[in-house]
N, C-alpha and C positions, 0 to 999 in steps of 0.2 A: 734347450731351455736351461735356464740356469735360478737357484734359489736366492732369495733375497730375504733377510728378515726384514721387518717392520716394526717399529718399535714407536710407542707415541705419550705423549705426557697430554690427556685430556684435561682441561685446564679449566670449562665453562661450570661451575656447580650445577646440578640438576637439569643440563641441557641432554637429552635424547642422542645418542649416537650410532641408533641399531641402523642407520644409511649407510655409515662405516663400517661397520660390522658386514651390513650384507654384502657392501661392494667387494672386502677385501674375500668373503666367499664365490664371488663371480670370476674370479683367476683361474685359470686350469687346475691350478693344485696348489690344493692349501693348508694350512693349520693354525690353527691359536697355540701356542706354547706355554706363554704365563699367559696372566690379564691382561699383558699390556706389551703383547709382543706375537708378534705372527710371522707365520715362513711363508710366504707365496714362489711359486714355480711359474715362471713365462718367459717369452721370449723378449720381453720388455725389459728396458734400462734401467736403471735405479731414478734417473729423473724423469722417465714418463711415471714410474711408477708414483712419485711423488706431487706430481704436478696430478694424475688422475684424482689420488687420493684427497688431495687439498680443499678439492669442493667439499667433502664430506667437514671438514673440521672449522673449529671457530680461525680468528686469525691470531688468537695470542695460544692458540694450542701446537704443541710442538711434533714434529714427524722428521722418523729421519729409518734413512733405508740404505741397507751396507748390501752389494751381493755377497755370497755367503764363500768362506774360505775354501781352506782344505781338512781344516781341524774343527772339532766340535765336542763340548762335555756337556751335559746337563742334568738336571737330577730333579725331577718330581713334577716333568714335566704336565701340561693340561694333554697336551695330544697323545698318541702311541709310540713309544720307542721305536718301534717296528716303521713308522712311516719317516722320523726323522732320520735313522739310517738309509733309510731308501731315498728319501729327496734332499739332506743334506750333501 
């Protein structure tokens, strides 16, 4: 399996996105990082991943999903250090 961040610019004012939210908890492993950035673990692509996610969001809101390197810094992140070293 390999990590992916997810990162998304929600664009719709006062539109509801806890669908997004839940889905990208339904991965095998996951995390929110900031508010508007998450690590999902699976054995899926960067474009299934984006093509899944897509239903969740309007059509002028933005999503875009890099698989994750070999290098990584962060600092003050939402989730645990401890899990980002582990699935980064």
């Amino acid at each position: 399996m390999a990590a992916y961040v997810v990162t998304y610019d929600l664009r719709a004012p006062g539109r509801n996105y806890q669908g997004l939210y839940d889905r990208l908890r339904q991965y095998p492993r996951w995390a929110k990082v900031t508010e508007s950035n998450w690590v999902v673990v699976t054995e899926w692509t960067a474009s299934q991943i984006r093509d899944d996610l897509s239903g969740y969001i309007d059509t002028n809101d933005r999503l875009f999903v890099i698989k994750s390197g070999v290098e990584a810094a962060w600092k003050n992140s939402i989730c645990e250090n401890e899990w980002l070293r582990n699935n980064l």
